[in-house]
C-alpha positions as CSV (number, residue, x, y, z in Angstrom):
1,X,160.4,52.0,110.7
2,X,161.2,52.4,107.2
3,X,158.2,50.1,106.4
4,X,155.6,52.7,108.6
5,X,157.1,55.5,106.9
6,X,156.8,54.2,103.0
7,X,153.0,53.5,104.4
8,X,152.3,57.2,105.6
9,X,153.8,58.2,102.7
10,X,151.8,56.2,100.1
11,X,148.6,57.3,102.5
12,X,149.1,61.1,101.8
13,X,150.4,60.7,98.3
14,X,146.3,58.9,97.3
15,X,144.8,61.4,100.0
16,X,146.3,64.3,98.2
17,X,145.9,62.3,94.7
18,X,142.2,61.8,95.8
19,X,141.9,65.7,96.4
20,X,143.3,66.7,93.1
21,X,141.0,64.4,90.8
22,X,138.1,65.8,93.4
23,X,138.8,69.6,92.4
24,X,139.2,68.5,88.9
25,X,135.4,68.6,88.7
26,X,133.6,71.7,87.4
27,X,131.0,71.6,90.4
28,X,134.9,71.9,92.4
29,X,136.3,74.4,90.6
30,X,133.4,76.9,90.2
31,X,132.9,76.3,94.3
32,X,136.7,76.9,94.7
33,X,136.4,80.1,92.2
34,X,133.6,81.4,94.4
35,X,135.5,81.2,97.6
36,X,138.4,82.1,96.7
37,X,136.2,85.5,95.5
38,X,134.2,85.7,98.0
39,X,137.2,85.8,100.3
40,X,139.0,88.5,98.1
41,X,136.0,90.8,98.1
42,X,134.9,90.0,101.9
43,X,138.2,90.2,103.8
44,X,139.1,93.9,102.6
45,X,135.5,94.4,103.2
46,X,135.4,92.9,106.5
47,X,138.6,94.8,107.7
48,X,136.5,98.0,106.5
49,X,133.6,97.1,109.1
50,X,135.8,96.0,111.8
51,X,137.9,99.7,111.8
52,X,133.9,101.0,111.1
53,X,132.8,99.2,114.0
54,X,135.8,100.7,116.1
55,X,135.0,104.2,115.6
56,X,131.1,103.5,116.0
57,X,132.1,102.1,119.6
58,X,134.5,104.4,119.6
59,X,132.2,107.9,119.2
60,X,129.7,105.7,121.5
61,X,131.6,104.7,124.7
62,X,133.1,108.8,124.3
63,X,129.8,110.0,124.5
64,X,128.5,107.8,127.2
65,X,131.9,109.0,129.3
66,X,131.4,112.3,128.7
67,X,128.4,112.2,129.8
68,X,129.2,110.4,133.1
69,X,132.1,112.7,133.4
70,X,130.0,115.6,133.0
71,X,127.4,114.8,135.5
72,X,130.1,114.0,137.8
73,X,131.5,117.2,137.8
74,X,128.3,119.0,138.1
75,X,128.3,117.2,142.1
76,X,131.5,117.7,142.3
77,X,130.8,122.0,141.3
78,X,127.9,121.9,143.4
79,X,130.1,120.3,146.5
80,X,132.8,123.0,145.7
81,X,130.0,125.3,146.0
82,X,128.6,124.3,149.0
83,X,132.0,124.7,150.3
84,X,132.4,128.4,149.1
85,X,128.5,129.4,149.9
86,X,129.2,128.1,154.0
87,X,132.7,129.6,154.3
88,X,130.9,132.9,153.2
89,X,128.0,132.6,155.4
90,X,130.4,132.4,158.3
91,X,132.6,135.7,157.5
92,X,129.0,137.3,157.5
93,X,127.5,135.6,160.6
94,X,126.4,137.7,163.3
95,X,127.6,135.7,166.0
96,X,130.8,135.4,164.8
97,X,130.8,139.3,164.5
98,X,129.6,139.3,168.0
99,X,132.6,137.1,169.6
100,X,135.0,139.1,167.7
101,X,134.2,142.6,169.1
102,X,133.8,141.4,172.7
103,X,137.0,142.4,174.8
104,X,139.5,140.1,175.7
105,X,138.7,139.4,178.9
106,X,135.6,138.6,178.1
107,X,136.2,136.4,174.5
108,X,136.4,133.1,176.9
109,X,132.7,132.5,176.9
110,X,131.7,133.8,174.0
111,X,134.8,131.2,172.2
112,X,132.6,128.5,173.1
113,X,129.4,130.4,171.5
114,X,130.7,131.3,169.1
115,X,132.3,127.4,168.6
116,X,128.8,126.0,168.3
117,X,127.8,128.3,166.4
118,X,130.4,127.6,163.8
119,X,129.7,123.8,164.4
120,X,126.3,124.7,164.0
121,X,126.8,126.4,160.3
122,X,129.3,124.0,158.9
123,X,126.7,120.8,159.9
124,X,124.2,122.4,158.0
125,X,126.3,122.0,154.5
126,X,125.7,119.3,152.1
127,X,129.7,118.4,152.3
128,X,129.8,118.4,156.1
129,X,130.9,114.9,156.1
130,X,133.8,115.9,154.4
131,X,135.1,119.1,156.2
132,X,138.5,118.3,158.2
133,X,137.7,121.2,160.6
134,X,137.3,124.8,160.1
135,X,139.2,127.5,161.4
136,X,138.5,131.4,162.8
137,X,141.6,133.3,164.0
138,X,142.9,136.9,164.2
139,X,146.3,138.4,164.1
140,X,146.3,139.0,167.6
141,X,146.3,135.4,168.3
142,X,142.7,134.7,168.9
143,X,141.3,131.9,167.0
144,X,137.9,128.9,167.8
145,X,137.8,126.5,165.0
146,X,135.4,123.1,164.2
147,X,137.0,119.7,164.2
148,X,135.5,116.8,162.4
149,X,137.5,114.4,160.4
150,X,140.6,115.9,161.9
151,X,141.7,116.4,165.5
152,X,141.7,119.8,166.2
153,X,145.4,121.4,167.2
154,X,146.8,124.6,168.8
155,X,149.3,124.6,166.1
156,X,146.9,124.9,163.5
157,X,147.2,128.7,163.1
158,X,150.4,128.8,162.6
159,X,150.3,125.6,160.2
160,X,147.8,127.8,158.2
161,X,149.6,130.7,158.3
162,X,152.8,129.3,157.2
163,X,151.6,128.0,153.7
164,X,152.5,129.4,150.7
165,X,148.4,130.3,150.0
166,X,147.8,131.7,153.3
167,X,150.9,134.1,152.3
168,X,150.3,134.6,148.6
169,X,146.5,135.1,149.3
170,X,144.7,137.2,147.0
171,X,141.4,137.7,146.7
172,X,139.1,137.6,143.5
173,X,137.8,141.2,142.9
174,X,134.4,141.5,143.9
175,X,134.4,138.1,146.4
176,X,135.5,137.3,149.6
177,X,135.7,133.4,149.4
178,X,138.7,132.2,147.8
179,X,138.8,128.5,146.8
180,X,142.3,126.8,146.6
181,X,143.9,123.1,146.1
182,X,146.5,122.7,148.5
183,X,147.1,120.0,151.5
184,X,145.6,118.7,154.8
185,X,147.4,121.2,157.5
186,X,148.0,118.5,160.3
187,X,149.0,115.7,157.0
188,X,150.6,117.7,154.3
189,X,150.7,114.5,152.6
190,X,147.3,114.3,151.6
191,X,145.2,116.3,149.6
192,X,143.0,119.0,150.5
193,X,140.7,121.7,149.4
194,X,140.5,124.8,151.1
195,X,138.8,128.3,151.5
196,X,140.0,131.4,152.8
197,X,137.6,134.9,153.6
198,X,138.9,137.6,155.7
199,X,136.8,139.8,157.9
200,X,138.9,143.4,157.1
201,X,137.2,145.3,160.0
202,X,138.1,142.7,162.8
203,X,141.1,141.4,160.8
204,X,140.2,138.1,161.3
205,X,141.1,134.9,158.7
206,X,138.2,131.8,158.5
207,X,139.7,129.0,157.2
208,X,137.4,125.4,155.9
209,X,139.3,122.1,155.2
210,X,137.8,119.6,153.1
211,X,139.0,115.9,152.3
212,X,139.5,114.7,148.9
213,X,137.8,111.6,150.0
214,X,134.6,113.4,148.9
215,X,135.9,112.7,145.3
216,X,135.9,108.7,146.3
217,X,132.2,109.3,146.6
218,X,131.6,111.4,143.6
219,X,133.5,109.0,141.1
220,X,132.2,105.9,142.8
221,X,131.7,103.1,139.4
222,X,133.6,105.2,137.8
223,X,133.4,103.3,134.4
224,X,136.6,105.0,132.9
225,X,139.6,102.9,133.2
226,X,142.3,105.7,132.7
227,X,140.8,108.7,134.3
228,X,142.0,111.6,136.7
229,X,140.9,114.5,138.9
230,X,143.7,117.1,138.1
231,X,144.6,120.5,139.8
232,X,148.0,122.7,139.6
233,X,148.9,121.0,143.2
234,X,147.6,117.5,143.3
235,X,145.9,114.8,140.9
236,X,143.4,111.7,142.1
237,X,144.5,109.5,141.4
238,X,147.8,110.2,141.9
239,X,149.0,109.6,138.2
240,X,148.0,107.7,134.9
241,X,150.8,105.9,132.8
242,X,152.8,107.8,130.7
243,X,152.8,104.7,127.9
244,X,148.8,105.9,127.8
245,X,149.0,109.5,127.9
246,X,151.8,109.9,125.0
247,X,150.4,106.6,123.1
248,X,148.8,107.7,120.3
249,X,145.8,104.5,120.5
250,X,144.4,106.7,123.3
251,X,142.0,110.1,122.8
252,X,142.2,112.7,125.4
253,X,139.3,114.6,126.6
254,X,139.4,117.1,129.4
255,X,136.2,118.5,131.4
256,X,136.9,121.9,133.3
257,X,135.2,122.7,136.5
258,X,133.5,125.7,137.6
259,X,135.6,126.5,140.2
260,X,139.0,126.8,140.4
261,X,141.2,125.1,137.6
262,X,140.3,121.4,138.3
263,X,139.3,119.4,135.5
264,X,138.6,115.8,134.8
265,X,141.8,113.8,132.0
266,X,140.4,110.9,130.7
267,X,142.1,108.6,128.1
268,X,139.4,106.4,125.4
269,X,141.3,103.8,123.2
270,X,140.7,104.6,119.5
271,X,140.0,101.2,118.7
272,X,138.8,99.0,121.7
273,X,138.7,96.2,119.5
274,X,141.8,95.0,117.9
275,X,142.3,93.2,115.1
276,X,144.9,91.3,117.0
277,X,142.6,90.6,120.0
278,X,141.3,88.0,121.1
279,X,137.6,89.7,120.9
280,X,139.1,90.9,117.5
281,X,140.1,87.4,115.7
282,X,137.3,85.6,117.2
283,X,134.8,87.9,115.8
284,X,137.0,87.6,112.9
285,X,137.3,83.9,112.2
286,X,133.3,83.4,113.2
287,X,132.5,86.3,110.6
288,X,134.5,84.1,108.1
289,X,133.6,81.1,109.3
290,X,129.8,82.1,109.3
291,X,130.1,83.6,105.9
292,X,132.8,80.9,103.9
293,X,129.8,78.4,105.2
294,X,127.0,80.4,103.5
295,X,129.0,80.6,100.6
296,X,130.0,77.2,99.8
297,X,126.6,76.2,100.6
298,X,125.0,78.5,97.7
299,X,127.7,78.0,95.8
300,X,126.6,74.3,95.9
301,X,123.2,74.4,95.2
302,X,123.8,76.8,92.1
303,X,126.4,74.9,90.8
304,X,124.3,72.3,90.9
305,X,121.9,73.1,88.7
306,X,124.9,73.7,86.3
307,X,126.5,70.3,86.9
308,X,123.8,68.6,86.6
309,X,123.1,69.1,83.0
310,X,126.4,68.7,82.1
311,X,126.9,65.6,83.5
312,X,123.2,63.8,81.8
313,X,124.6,65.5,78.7
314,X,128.0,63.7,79.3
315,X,126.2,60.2,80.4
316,X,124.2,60.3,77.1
317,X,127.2,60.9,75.2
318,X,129.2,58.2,76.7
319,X,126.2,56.2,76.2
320,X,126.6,56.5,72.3
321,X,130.1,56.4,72.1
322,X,130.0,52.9,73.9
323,X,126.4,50.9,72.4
324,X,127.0,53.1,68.8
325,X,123.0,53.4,69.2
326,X,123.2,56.6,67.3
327,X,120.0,57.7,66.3
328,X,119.1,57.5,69.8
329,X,118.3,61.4,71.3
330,X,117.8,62.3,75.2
331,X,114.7,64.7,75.0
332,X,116.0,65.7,78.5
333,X,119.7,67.2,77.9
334,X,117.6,69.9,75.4
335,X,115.4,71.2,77.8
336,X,115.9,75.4,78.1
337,X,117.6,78.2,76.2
338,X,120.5,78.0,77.5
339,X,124.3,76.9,76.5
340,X,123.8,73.7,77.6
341,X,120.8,73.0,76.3
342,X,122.1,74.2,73.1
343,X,124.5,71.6,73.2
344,X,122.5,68.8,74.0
345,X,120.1,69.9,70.8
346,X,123.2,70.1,68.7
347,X,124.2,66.3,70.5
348,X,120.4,64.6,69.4
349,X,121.0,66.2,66.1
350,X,124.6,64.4,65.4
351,X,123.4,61.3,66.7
352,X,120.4,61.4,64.1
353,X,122.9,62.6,61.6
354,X,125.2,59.8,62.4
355,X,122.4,57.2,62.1
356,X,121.8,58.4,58.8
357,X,125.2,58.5,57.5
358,X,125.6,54.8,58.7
359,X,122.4,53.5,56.6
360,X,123.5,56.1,53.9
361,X,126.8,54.5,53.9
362,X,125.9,51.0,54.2
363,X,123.6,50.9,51.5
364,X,126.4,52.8,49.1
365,X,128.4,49.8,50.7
366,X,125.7,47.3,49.0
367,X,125.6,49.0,45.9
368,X,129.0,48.5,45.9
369,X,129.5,45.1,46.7
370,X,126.8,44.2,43.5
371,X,128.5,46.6,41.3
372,X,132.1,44.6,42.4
373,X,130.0,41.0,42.1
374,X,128.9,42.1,38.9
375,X,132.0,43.4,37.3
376,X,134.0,40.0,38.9
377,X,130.9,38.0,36.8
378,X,132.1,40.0,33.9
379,X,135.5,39.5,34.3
380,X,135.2,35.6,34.3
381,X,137.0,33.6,32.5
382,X,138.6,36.9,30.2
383,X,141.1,35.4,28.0
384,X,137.9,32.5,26.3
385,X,135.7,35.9,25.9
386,X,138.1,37.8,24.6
387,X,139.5,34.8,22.1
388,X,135.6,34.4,21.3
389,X,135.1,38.0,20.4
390,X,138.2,38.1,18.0
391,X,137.2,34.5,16.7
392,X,133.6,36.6,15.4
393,X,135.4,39.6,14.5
394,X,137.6,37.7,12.1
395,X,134.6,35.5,10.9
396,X,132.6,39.0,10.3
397,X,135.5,40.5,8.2
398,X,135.4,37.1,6.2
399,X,132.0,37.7,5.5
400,X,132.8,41.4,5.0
401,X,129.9,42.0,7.9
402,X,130.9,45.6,8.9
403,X,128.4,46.2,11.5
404,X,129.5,42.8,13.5
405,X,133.1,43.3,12.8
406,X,133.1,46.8,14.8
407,X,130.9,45.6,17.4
408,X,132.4,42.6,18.1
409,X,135.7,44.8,18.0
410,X,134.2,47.9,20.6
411,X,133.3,45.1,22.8
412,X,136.7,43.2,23.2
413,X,138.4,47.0,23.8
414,X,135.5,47.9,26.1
415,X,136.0,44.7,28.1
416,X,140.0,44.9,28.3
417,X,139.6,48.8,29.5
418,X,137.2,47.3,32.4
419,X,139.1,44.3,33.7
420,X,142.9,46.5,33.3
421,X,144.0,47.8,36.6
422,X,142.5,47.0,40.0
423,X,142.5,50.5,41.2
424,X,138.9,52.1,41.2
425,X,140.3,55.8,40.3
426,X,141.8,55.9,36.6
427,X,143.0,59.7,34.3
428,X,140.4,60.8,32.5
429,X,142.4,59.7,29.6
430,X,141.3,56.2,30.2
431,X,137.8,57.0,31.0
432,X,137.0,58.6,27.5
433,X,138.9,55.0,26.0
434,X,136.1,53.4,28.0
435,X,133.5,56.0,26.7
436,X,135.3,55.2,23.1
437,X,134.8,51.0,23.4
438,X,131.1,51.7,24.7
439,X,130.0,53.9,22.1
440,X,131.2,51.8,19.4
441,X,128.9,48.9,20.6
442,X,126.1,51.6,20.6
443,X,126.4,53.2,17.2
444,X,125.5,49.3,15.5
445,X,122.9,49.4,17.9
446,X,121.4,52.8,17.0
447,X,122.2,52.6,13.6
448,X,124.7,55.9,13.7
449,X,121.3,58.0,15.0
450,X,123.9,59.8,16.9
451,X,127.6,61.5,17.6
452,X,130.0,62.0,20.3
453,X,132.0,64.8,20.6
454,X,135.0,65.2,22.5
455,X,137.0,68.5,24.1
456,X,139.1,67.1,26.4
457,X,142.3,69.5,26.9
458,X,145.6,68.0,27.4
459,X,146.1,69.5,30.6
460,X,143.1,67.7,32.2
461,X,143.5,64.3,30.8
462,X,145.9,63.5,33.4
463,X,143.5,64.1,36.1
464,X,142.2,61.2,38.0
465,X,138.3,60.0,38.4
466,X,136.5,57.1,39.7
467,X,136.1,54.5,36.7
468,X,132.2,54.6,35.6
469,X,132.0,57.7,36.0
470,X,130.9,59.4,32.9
471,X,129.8,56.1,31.2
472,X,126.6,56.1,32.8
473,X,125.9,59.7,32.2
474,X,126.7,58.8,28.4
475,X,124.6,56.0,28.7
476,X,121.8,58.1,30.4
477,X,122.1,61.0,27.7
478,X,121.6,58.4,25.5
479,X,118.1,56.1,26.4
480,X,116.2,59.2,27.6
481,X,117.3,61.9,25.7
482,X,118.3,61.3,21.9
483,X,116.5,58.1,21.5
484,X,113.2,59.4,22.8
485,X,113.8,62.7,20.2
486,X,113.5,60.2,17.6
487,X,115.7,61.6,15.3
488,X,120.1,62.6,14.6
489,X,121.3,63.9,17.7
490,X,124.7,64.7,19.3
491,X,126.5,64.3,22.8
492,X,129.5,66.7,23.6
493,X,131.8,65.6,26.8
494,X,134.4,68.9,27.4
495,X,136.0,69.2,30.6
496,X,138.1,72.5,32.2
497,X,140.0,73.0,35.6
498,X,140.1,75.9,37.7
499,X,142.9,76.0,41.1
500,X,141.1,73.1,42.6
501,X,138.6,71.6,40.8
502,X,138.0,69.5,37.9
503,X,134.8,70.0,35.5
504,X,133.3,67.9,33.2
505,X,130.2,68.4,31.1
506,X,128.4,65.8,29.7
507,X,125.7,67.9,26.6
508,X,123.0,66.1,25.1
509,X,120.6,67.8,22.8
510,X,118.0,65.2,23.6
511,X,114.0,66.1,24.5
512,X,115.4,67.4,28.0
513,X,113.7,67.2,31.5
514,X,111.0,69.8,33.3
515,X,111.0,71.1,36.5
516,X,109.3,68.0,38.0
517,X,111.4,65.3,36.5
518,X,114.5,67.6,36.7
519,X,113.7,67.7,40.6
520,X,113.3,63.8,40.8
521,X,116.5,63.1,38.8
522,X,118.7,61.3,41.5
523,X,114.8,59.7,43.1
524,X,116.4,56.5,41.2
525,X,118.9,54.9,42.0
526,X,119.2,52.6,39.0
527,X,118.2,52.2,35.2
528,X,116.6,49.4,34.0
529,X,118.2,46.0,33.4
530,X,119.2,47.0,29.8
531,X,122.1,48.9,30.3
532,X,125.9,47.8,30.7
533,X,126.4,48.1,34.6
534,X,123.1,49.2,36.1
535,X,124.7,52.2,38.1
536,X,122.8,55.1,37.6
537,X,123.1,58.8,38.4
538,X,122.3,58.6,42.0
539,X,124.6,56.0,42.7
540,X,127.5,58.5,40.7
541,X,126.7,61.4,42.7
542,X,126.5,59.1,45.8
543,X,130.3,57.3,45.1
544,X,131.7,61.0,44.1
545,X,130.3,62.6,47.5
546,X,131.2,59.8,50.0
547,X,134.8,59.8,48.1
548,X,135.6,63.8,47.9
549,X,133.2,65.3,50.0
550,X,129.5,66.6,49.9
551,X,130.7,69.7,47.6
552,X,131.6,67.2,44.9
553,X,129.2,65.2,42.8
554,X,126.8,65.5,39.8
555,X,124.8,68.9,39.0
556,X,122.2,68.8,36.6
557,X,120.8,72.2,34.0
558,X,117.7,71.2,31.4
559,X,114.9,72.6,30.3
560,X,112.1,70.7,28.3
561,X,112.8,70.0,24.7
562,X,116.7,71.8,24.6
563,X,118.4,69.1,26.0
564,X,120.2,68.2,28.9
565,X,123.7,69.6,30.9
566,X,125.6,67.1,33.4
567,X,128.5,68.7,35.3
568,X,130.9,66.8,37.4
569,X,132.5,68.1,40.0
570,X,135.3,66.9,41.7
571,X,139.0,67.9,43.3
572,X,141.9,67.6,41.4
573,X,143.6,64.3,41.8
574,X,146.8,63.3,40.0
């Protein structure tokens, strides 16, 4: 057991694992974003429609049971006045006027005329189907009536007569048909209608039944479920709940009749579709359903086109982090204006960067590596060169040889100054030594043709520089611009400081450079063989910008025939 439940529990801990690294994507999570939006703006909106819906349905299934309702009562008036038209053509009937004056002892045949006669008038109504019986009677006890749904009775006078209409009746003024809702006579447990007339001059009552069940023809299909035909004695049906007539999900609507004060109470729920129904959350969760569906499905295919950049752009640049083919460009992650695209213009352009900072740097690498051979050549065997220099320094001051004794003399110090120290940065105190050593080889050479000049403030001697440095600049001021002049000339090295930078100046007041050569200075890399270490200005610039940065390095002001300014710039460095 515990077994099984280590294994459902190592099954949902990758499931769930599985699912997080899944909505880790961006595709996921801009999906995700847009339906977790969509929902937001769609439920609230959705909740608006449905209550929308409900009074659209609402106003619609009012007016379609109004309308039934209305037509409905029209029959129902036009029964009612049937009724009232056929009671009042037989107070005014001339046969019946007849029977009543006859004498007494003569009424026996003309009851029975004057019975089918009545039968006669009441048949010929449209509601004779549902007339009880109807009733002709006098106060002297005379009376003939008309049976039809209802067995005729010799009590029925005095039933009539003992009703609380029949005793409070009351004509309308100008008529002599009144219309009441009371009870079947013979059942005064069902519901009736009922007319009265009186004939004044033969004081004589006619009285017409009618069944309700004329209303179970009327309101046959009736489509309302909570409706009812109400009058001050009796309602059809009998009564409606009280939890729908006081509930305040239901709206009333009443229909008055024509005759009489019956009207038709119906009851139409507010919202026949509830939230909570099962109509109401099925047509909710298929809306959703319907609409979450759209919605990751566009969300999807526009995401794709998003993703799908990203992740070429991403193959391409795990592609040069693992072969290092940089130089290598994807023409394909810089196609359109936008972000992306930007990107994968910027990406091409750092791998051709790249590629050219790696040749850049491994032929600065080569350079190096001779420059190192070559100072290690000239550092061989130190101690029997410099023994042999001070052996032909002391032979020249024998021979009183000036000239060899001081170059024999610059070259030892020169040579000590490049083999002390393994470190390639030295102050710029020892540099100038170095300058020192190499100009006193040069002034034998050149006879004394020209002079350095030094303005190096205490405060920036201290500063450190890569060695060879300014020797080559010297060296460069020197073969091509005093010797070309042809005549005395002088080289001034200064150097200044600001917050973070160091400055030195090599001057020459040699024949100087145009625009052209001034423009190809650093085309070449190296002087000719002649010189001490073959570095020239382009490999100085090179060194000072791969070791401080691309705003360090050499700077160059001349104009032809006034000589010639080197700056070097480089941090401070103690």
């Amino acid at each position: 057991m515990l077994w099984q439940n280590l294994s459902l529990s190592h099954f949902f801990c990758m499931r769930y694992n599985l699912v997080m690294r899944h909505f880790k994507s961006l595709r996921s999570k801009m999906i995700l974003i847009m339906l977790v939006s969509f929902l937001s703006i769609s439920l609230p909106a959705l909740l608006v429609l449905f209550d929308s819906m409900n009074r659209i349905v609402f106003e619609k299934v009012r007016e379609i049971d109004d309308g039934w309702v209305e037509a409905r009562m029209e029959v129902l008036d036009s029964y009612l006045e049937s009724l009232i038209s056929i009671t009042s053509t037989i107070s005014q009937s001339e046969d019946l006027r007849h029977v009543l004056s006859a004498r007494k002892e003569n009424m026996r045949s003309e009851l029975v005329e004057a019975s089918e006669s009545l039968r006669k008038y009441v048949a010929t109504s449209s509601v004779a189907d549902y007339i009880n019986k109807a009733v002709v009677f006098r106060d002297d006890g005379v009376f003939f009536e008309y049976v039809n749904r209802v067995n005729g009775d010799l009590r029925d006078v005095g039933l009539i007569a003992g009703t609380t209409d029949f005793q409070q009746l009351v004509f309308p003024r100008g008529a002599n048909v009144k219309l009441v809702f009371s009870h079947e006579i013979n059942n005064p447990s069902k519901a009736a209608i009922a007319t009265y007339s009186f004939i004044p001059e033969y004081s004589t009552y006619i009285y017409l039944e009618l069944s309700i069940s004329m209303l179970d023809d009327i309101f046959r299909g009736n489509p309302i479920e909570h409706f009812q035909i109400r009058t001050p004695a009796w309602s059809y049906p009998d009564t409606i709940s009280e939890e729908i007539a006081s509930s305040s999900k239901y709206k009333e609507s009443r229909v008055e009749g024509n005759y009489g004060s019956i009207e038709a109470v119906y009851f139409t729920e507010k919202k026949p579709f509830g939230i909570s129904s099962q109509y109401g959350l099925t047509a909710l969760a298929g809306t959703l359903l319907v609409a979450a569906t759209i919605t990751i499905a566009t969300s999807w295919l526009l995401t794709k086109k998003i993703t799908l950049p990203v992740a070429r752009l991403n193959s391409h640049i795990l592609y040069l982090t693992v072969s290092n083919d940089y130089g290598k460009i994807d023409k394909e992650i810089q196609k359109g204006g936008d972000e992306i695209a930007r990107i994968g213009r910027t990406v091409n352009k750092m791998s051709v960067s790249i590629r050219k900072l790696l040749d850049r740097n491994e032929a600065l690498w080569e350079e190096k590596k001779d420059a190192e051979i070559a100072m290690l050549t000239m550092q061989i065997n130190p101690h029997f060169l410099y023994n042999t220099l001070e052996s032909i320094h002391y032979m020249a001051e024998i021979q009183r040889n000036k000239g060899i004794a001081e170059m024999s003399r610059g070259l030892s110090n020169l040579l000590k100054n490049m083999a002390k120290g393994n470190g390639s940065h030295i102050p710029l105190s020892d540099e100038i030594h170095l300058i020192e050593a190499y100009d006193s080889i040069q002034q034998v050479r050149y006879m004394g043709m020209y002079d350095i000049e030094y303005d190096i403030p205490e405060d920036t001697a201290r500063y450190r520089i890569i060695k060879f440095t300014l020797q080559p600049l010297v060296e460069n001021a020197i073969f091509h611009g005093i010797e070309p002049k042809g005549e005395y000339g002088t080289i001034r090295i200064t150097a200044e400081k600001d917050d973070e930078n160091l400055y030195i100046h090599v001057i020459d007041d040699g024949i100087g450079m145009d625009e052209t050569e001034l423009a190809n200075v650093f085309s070449v890399s190296r002087h000719d063989k002649t010189n001490m270490t073959g570095v020239g200005v382009r490999n100085v610039d090179e060194r000072l910008k791969l070791t401080y940065g691309p705003s360090s390095g050499l700077s160059f002001e001349s104009e032809k025939g006034n000589g010639t300014t080197v700056t070097v710039k480089l941090p401070l460095e103690e």
